[in-house]
C-alpha positions in Angstrom: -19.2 92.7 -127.2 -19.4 94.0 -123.6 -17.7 91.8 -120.5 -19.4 92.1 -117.2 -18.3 91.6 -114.4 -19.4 91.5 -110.5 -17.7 93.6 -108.0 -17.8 94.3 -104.3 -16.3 97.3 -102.4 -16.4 99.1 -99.3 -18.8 102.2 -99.4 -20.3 104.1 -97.3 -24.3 105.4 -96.4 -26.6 106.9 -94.2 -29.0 105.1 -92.3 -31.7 106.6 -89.8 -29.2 109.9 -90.1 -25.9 108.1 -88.8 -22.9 107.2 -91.4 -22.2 103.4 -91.7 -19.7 101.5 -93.7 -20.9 98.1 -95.6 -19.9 96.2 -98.4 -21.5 97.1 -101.8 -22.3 95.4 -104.5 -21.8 96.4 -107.8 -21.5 95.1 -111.7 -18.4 97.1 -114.1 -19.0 97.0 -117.8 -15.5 97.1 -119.9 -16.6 99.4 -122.3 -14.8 102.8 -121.4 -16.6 105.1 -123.6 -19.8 104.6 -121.4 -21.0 104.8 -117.8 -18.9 101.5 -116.8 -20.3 100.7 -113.3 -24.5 100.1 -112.8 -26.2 98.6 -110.0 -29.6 96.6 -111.3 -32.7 97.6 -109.0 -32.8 94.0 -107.3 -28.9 94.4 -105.9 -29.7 98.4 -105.4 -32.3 96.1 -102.9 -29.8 94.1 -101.5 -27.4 96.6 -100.9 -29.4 98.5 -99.1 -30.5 95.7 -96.7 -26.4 95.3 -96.5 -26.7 99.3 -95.0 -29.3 98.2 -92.6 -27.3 95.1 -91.3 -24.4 97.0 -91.2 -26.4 100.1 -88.7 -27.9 97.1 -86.7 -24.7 95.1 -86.2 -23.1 99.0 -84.9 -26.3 99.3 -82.4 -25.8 95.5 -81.0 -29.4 94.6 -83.1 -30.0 91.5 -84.5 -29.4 91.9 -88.8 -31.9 90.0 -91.3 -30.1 86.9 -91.4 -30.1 86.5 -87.5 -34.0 86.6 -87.3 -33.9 84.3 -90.5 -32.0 82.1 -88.1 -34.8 82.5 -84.7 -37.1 81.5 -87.2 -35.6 78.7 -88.8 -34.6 76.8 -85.7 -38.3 76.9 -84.4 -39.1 76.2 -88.4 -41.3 79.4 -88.4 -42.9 81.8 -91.4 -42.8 85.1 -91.1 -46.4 85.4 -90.6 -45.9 82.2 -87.5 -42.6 84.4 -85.6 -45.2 87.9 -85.7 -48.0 85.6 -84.2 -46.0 84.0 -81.7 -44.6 87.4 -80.4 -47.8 88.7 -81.0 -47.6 91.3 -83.8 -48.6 92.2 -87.0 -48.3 89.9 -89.8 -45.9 91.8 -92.0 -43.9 92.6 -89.0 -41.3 90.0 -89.3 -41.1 90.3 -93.1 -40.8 94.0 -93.0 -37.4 93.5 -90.2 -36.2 90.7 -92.5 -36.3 93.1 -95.7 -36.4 96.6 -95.1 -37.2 98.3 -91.9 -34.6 97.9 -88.7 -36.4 96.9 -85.6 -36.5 99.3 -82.8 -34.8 98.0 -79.0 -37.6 96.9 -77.6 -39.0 94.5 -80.7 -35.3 93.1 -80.7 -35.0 92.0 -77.3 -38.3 90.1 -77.3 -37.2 88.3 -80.6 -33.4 87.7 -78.6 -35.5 86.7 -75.8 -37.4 83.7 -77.9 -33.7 82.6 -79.3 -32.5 82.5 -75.8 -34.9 81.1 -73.9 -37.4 78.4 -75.2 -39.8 78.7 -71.7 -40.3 82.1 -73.1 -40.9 81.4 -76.6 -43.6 78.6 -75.2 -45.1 81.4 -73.0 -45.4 84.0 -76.2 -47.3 80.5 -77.9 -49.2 80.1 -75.0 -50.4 83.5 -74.8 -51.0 83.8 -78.9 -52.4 80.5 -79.2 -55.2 81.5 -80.9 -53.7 83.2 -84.0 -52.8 79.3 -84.8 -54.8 76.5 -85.9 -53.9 73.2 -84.1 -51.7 71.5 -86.8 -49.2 74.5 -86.3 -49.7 75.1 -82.7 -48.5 71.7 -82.3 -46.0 71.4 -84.9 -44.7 75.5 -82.8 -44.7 73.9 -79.7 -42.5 70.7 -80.7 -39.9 72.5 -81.9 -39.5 74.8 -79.0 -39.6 71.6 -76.8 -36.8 69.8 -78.9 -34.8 73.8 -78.8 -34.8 73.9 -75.4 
């Protein structure tokens, strides 16, 4: 019978050409006679995003969890936080899973978590990429933010 068990270690990786350190994930099989330590493809995933945090935390950018956080205290979708700032749907999801968000696309999203009079001026100006229910519902929880 083989024991598994999860791991974590410090490793290292390059991202956009520079070396980072992150923690790693990683499950060790106690059978000796065999390759004992696998990664399965949806914590290869996860690992990797760990990489990418760990490059935008170096560069001062906000990681995946911190635009997770923008968007849940205005209680925005993915799809709502691109239309607000006024940008492609997949935008946001793409920063929140895989691709790291260049200076300029991280300081408007800072600038919506730090100032609400913005955030209701990037509403204002995308208005129509939303229906009424969620303009309203948008605008409310800016107003309650701020």
């Amino acid at each position: 019978m083989h024991s598994v068990e999860m791991r974590k270690r410090q490793t290292q990786a390059f991202i956009k050409e520079e070396l980072v350190e992150y923690e790693q994930v990683y499950y060790r099989c106690n059978v000796k006679r065999e390759e004992n330590k696998f990664v399965p493809s949806g914590i290869m995933d996860e690992n990797l995003l760990r990489a990418r945090d760990a490059y935008r935390e170096k560069h001062h950018l906000l990681t995946s969890k911190d635009i997770k956080k923008i968007r849940n205290i205005y209680d925005l979708s993915q799809s709502d936080f691109a239309a607000l700032l006024g940008w492609d749907d997949i935008t946001v999801t793409r920063y929140e899973t895989k691709a790291i968000q260049d200076g300029a696309s991280d300081s408007m999203m800072k600038m919506i978590y730090n100032n609400p009079l913005f955030a209701i001026e990037c509403l204002e100006k995308h208005k129509e990429r939303f229906n009424k229910e969620s303009y309203d519902r948008i605008r409310s929880k800016i107003t309650q933010y701020g």
